[in-house]
MDTraj code that builds the backbone (N, CA, C; nanometers):
import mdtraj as md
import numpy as np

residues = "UNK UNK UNK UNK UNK UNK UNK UNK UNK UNK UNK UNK UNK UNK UNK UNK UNK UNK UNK UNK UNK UNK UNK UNK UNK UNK UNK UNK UNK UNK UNK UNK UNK UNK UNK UNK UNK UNK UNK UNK UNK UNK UNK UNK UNK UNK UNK UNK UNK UNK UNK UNK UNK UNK UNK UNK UNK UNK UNK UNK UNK UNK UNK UNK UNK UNK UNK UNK UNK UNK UNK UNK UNK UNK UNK UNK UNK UNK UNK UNK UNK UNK UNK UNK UNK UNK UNK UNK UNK UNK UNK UNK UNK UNK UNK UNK UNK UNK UNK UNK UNK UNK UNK UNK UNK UNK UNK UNK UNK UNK UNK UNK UNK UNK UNK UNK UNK UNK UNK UNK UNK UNK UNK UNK UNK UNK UNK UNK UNK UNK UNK UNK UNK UNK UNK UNK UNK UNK UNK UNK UNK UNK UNK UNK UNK UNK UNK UNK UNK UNK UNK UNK UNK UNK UNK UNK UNK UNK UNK UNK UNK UNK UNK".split()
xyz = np.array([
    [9.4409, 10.9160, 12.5092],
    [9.5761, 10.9270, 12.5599],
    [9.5994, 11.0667, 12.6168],
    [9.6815, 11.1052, 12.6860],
    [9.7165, 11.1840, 12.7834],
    [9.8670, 11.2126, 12.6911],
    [9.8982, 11.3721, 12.7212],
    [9.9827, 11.4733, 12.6584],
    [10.1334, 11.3586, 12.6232],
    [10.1345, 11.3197, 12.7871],
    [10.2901, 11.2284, 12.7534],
    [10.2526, 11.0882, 12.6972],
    [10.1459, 11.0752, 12.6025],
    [10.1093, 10.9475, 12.5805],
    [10.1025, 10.8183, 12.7032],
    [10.0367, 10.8794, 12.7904],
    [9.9601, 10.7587, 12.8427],
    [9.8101, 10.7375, 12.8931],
    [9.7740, 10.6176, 12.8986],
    [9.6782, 10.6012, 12.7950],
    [9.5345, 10.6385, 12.9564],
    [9.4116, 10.7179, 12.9407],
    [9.3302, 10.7626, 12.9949],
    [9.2091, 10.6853, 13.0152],
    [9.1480, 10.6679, 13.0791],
    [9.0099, 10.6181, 13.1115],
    [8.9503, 10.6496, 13.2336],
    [8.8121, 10.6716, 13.1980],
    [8.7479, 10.7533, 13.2811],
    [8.5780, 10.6820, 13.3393],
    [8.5345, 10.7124, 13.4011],
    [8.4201, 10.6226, 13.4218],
    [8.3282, 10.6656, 13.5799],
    [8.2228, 10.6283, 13.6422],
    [8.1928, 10.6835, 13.7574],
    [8.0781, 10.5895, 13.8159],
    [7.9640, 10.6008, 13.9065],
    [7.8966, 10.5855, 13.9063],
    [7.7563, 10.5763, 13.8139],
    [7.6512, 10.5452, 13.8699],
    [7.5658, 10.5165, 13.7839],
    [7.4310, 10.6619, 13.8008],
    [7.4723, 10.7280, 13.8375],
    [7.3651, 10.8712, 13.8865],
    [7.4654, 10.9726, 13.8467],
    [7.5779, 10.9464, 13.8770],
    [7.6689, 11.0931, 13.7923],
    [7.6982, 11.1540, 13.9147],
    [7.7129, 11.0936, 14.0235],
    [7.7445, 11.2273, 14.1475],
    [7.9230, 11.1863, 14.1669],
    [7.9361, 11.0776, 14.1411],
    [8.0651, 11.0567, 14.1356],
    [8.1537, 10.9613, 14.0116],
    [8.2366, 11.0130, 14.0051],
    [8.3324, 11.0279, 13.8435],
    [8.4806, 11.0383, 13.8697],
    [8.5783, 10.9390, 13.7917],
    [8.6834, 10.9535, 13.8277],
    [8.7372, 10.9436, 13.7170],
    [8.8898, 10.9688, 13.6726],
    [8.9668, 10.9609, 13.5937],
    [9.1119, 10.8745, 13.6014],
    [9.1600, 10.7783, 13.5160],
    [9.2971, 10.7312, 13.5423],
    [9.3465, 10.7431, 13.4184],
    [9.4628, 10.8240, 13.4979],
    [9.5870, 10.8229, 13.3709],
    [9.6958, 10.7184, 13.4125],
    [9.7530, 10.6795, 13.3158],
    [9.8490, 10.5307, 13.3202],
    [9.7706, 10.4122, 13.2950],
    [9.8457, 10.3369, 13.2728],
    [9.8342, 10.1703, 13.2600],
    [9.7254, 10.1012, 13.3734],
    [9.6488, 10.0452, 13.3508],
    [9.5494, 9.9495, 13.4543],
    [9.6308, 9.7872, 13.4582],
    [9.6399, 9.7823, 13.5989],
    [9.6966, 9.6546, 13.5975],
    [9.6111, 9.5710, 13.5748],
    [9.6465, 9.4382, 13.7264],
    [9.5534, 9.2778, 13.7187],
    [9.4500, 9.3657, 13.6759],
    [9.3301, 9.2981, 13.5972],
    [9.1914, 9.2444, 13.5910],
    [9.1200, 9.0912, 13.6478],
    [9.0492, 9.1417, 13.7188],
    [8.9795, 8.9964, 13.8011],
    [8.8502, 8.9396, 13.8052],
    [8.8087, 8.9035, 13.8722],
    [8.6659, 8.8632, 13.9438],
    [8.6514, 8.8234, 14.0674],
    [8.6536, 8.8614, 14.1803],
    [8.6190, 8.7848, 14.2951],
    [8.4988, 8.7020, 14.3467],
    [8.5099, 8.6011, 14.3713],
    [8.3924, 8.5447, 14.4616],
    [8.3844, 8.5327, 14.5798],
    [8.4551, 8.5853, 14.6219],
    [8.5008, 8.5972, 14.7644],
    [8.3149, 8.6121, 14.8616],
    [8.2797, 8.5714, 14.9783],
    [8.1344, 8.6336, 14.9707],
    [8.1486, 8.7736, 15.0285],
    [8.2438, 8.8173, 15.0712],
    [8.2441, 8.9667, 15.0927],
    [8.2203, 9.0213, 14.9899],
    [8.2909, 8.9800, 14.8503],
    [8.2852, 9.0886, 14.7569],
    [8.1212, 9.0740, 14.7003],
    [8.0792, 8.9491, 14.7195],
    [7.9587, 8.9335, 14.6572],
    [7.8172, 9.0255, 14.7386],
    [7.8619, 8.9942, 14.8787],
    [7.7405, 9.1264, 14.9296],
    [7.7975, 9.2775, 14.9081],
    [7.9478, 9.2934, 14.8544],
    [7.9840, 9.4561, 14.8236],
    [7.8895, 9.5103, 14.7034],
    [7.9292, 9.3809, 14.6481],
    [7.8250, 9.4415, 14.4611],
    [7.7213, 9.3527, 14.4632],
    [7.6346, 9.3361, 14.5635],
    [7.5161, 9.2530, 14.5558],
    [7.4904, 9.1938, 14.4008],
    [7.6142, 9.0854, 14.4099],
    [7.6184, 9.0218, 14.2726],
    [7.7358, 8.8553, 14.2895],
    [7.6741, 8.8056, 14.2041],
    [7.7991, 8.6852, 14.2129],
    [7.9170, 8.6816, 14.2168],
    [7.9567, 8.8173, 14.1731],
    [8.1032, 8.8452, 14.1828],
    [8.1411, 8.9567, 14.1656],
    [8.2931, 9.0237, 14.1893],
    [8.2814, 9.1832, 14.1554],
    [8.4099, 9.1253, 14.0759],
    [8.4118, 9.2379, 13.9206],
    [8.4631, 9.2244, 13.8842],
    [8.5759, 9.3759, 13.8764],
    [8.6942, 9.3534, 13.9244],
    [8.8164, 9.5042, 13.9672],
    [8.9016, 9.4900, 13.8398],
    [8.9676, 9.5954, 13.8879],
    [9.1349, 9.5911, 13.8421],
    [9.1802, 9.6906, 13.8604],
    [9.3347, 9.6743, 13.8970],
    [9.3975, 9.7501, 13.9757],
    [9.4277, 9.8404, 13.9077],
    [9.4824, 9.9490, 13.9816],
    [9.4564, 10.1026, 13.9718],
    [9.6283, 10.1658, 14.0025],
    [9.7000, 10.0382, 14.0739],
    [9.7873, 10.1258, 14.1772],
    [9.9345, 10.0907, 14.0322],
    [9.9924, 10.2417, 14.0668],
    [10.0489, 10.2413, 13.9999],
    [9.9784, 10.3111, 13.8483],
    [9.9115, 10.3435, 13.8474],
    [9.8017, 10.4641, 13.7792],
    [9.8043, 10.6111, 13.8816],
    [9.7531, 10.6909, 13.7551],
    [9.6854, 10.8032, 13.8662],
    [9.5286, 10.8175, 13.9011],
    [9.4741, 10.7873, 13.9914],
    [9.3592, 10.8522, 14.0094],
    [9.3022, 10.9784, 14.0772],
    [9.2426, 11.0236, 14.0073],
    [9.1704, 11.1489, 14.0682],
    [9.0162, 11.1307, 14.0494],
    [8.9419, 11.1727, 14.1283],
    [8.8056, 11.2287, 14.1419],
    [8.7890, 11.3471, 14.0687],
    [8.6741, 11.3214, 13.9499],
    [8.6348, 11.4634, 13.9167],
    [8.5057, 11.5261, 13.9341],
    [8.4281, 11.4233, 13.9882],
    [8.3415, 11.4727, 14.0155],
    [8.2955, 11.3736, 14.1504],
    [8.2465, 11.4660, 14.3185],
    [8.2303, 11.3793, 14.3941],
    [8.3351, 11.2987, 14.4609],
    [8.3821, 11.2385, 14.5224],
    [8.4241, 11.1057, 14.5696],
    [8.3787, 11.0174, 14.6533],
    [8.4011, 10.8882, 14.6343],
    [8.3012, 10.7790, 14.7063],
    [8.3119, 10.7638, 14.8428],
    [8.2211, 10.7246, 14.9193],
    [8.1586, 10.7336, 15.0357],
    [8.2546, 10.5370, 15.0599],
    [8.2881, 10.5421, 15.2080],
    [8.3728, 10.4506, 15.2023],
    [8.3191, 10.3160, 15.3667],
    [8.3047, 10.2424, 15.3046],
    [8.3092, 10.1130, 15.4251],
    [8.4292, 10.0577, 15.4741],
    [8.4163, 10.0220, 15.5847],
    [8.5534, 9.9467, 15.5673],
    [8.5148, 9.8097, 15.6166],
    [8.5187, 9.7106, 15.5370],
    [8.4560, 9.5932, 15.5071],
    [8.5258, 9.4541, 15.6140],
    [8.6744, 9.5001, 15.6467],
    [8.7448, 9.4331, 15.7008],
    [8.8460, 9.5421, 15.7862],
    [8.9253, 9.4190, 15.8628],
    [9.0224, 9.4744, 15.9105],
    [9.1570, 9.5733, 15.8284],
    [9.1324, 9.4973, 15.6778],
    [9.2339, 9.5550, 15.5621],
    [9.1883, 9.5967, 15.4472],
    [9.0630, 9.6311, 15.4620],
    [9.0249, 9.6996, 15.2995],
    [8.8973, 9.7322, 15.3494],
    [8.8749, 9.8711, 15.2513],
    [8.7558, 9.9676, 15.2657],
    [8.6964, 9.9579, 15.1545],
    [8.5452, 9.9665, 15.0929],
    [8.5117, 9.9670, 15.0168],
    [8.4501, 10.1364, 14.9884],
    [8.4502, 10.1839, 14.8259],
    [8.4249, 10.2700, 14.7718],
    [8.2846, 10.2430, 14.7109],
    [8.1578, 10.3425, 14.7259],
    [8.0804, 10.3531, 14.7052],
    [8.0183, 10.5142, 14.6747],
    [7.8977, 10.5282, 14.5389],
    [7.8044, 10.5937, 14.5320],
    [7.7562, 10.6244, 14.6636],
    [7.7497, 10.7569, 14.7284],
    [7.6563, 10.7492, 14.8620],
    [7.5300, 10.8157, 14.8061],
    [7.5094, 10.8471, 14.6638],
    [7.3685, 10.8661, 14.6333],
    [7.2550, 10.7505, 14.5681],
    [7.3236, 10.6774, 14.5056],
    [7.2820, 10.5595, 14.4061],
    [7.3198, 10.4191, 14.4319],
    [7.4439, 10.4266, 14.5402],
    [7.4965, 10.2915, 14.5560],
    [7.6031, 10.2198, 14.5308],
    [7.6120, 10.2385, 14.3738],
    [7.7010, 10.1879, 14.3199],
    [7.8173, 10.1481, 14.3384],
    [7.9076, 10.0418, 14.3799],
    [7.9984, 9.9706, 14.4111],
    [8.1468, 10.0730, 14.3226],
    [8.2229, 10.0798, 14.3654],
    [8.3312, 10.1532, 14.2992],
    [8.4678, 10.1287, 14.3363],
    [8.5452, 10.1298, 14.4568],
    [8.6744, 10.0627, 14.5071],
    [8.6793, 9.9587, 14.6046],
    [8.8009, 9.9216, 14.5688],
    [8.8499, 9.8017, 14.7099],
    [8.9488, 9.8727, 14.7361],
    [9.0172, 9.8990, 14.8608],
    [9.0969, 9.9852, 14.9108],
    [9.1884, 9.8861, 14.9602],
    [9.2903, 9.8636, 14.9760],
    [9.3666, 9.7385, 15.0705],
    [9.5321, 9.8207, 15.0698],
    [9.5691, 9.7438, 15.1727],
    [9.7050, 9.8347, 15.1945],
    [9.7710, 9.8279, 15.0437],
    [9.8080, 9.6894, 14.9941],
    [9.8750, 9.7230, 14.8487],
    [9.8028, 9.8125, 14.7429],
    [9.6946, 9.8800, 14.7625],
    [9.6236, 9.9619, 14.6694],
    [9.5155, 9.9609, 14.5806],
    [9.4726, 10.0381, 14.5169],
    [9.2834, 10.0341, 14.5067],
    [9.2574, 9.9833, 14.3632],
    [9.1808, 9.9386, 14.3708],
    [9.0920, 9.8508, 14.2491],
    [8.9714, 9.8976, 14.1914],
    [8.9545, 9.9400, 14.0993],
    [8.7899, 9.9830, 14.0794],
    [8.7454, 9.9053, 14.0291],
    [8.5844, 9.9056, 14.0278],
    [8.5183, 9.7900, 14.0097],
    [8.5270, 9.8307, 13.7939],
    [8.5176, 9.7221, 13.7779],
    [8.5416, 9.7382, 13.5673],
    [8.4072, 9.8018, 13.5463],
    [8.2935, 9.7276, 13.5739],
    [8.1790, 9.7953, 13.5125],
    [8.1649, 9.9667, 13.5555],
    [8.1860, 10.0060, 13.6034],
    [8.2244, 10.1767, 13.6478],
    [8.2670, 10.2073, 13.5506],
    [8.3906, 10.1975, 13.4492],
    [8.4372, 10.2562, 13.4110],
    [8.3080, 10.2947, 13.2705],
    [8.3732, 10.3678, 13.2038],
    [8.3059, 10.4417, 13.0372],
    [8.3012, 10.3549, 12.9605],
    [8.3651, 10.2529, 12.9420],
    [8.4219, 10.1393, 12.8386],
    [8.4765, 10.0183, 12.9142],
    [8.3683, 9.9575, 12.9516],
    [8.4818, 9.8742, 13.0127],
    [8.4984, 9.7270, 12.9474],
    [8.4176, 9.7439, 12.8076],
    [8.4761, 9.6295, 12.7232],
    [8.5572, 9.5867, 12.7126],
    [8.6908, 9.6583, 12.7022],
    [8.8339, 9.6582, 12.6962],
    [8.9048, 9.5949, 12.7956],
    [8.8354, 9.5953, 12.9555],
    [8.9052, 9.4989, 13.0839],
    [8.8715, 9.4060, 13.0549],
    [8.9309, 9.2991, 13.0445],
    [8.8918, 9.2051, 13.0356],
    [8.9663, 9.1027, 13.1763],
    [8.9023, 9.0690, 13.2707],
    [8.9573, 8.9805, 13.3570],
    [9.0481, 8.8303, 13.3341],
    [9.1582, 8.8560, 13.3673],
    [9.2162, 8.7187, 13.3578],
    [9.2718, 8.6272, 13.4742],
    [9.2020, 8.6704, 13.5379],
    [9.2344, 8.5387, 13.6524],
    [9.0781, 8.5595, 13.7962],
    [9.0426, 8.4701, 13.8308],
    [8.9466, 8.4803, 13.9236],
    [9.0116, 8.4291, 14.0882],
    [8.9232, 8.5203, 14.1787],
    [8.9737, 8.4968, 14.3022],
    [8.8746, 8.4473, 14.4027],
    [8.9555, 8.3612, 14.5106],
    [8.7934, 8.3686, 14.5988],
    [8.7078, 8.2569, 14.5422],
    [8.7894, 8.1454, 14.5106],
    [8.6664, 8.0309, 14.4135],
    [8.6049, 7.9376, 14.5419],
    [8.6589, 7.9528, 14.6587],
    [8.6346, 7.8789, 14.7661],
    [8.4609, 7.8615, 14.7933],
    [8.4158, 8.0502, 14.7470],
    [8.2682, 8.0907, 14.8006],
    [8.1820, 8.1416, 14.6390],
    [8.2032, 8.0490, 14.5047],
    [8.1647, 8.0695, 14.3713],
    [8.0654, 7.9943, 14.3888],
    [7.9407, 8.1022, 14.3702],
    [7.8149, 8.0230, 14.3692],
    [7.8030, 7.9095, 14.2396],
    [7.7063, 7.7967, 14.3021],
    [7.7696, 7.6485, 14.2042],
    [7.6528, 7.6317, 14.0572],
    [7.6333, 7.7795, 14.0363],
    [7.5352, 7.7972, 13.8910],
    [7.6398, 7.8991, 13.7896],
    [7.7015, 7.9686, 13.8367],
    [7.7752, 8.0468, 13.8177],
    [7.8442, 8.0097, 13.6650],
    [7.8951, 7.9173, 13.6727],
    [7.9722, 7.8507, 13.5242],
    [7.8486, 7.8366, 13.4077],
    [7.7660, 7.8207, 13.5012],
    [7.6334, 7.7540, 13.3424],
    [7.5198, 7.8602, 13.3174],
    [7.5251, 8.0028, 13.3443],
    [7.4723, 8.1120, 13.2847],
    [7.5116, 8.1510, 13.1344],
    [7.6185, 8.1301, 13.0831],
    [7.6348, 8.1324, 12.9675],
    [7.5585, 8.0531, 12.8671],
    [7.5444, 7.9656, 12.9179],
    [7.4145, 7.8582, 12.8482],
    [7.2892, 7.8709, 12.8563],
    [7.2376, 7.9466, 12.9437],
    [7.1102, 8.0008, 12.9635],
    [7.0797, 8.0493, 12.8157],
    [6.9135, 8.0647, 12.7875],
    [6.8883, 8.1561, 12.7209],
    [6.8991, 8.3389, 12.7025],
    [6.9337, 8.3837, 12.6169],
    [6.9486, 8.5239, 12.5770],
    [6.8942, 8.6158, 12.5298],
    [6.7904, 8.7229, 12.5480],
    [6.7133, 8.7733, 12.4755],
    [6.7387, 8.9608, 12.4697],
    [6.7383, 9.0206, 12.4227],
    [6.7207, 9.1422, 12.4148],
    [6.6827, 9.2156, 12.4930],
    [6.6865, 9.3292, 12.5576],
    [6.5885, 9.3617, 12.6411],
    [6.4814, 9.4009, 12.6193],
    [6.4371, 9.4562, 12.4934],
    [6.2960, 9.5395, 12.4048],
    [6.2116, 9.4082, 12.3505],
    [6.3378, 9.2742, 12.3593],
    [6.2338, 9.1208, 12.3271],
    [6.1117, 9.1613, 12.4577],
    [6.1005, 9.1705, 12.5729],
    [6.0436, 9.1896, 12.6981],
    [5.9141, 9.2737, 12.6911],
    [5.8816, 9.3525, 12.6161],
    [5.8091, 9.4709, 12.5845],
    [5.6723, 9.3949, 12.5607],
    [5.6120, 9.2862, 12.5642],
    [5.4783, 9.1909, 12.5433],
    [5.4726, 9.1712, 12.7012],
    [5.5695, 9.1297, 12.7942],
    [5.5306, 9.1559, 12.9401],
    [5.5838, 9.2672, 13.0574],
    [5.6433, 9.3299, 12.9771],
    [5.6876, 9.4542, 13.0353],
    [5.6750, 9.5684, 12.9533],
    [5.5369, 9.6411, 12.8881],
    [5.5062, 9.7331, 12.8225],
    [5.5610, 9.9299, 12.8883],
    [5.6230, 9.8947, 12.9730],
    [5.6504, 10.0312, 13.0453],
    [5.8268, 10.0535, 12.9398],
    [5.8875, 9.9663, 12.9098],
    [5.9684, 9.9470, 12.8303],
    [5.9595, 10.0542, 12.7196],
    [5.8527, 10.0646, 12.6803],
    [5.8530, 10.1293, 12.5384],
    [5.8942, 10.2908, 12.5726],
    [5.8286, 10.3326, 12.6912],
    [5.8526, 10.4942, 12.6603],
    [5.9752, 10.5072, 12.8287],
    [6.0260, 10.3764, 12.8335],
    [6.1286, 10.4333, 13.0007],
    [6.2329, 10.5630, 12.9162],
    [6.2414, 10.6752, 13.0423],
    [6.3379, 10.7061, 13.0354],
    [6.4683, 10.7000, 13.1839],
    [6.5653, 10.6958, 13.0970],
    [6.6692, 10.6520, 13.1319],
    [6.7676, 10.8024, 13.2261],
    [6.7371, 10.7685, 13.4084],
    [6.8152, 10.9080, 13.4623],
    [6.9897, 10.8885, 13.4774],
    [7.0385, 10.7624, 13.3708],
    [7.1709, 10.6745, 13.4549],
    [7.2556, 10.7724, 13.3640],
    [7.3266, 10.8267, 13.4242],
    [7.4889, 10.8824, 13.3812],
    [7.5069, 10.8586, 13.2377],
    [7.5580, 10.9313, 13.1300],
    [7.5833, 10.8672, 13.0118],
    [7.7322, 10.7997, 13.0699],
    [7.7845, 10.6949, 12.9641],
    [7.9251, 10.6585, 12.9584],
    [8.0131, 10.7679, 12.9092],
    [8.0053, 10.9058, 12.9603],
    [8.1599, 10.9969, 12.9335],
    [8.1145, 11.1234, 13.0095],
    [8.1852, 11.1770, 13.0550],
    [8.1962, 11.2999, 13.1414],
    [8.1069, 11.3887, 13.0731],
    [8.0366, 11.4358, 13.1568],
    [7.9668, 11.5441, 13.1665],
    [8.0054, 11.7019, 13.2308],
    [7.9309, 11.8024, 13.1547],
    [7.9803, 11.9350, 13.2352],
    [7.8758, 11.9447, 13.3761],
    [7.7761, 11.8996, 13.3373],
    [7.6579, 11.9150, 13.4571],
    [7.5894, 11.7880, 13.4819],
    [7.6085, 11.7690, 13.5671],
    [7.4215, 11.6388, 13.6054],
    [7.3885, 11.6476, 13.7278],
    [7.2947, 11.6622, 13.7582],
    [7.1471, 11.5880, 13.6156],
    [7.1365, 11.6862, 13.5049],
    [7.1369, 11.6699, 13.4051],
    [7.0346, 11.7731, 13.3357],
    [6.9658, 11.8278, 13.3871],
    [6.9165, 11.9810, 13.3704],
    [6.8262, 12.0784, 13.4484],
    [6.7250, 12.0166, 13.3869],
    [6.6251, 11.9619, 13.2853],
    [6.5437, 11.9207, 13.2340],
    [6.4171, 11.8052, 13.3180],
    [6.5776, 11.7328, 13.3712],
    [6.5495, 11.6216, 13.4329],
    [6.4556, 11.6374, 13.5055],
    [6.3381, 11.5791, 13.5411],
    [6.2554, 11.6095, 13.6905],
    [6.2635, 11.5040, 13.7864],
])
top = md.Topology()
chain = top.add_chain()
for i, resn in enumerate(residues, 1):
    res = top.add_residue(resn, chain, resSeq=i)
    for name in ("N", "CA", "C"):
        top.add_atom(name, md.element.get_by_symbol(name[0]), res)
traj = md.Trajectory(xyz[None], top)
């Protein structure tokens, strides 16, 4: 929480070059299937929530921007990639997985079902395994190290260590 009690969350990319902060309330939470959004986050869906009516600031970096349409720009990592805003005249959305925690968004309504790929519902039923289950056909597993951003602000990155 923030001095006048409201409530903070923070989150960035996945390399650490860009990092943002919101103070206030996060509105909608979603999912789009829209297929724009699906080639934005080269994924079945992007999952946002709105921002407007929050404060955002950049604290580290700010995202490198497309403009995807005639009415909305998309926010991106220009070092790593990473998917980060929808820009539209009513106001910006960050993508949930960005944030530090984003257990806590939880999406409640989906958009864009017109272009929902038709496997999409029955991944939950799939099988589930661990990722270190993998380590009998993917032995590089055991000693990876990991160059991705921790989940909370940093004073420096990369680590000078890093090579």
């Amino acid at each position: 929480m923030s001095l006048d009690n409201r409530p903070v969350y923070t989150g960035g990319c996945q390399c650490g070059a860009v990092r943002f902060r919101v103070e206030g309330a996060l509105g909608d939470a979603s999912i789009c299937h829209c297929r724009m959004c699906q080639k934005a986050s080269g994924n079945f869906y992007l999952p946002l929530v709105s921002v407007r009516g929050a404060r955002v600031e950049w604290t580290r970096g700010e995202p490198k921007r497309f403009r995807s349409s005639s009415a909305a720009w998309r926010g991106f990592c220009a070092e790593c990639g990473t998917p980060l805003t929808f820009e539209a005249p009513d106001g910006m959305a960050l993508a949930i997985a960005a944030f530090d925690d984003p257990a806590g968004i939880a999406p409640t309504i989906q958009w864009g079902t017109e272009a929902k790929l038709p496997y999409v519902d029955t991944i939950p039923k799939l099988p589930g395994e661990d990722t270190m289950a993998d380590i009998g056909s993917a032995p590089y597993l055991a000693e990876l190290v990991s160059y991705q951003h921790p989940d909370h602000d940093t004073d420096q990155w990369p680590p000078e260590e890093r090579s």
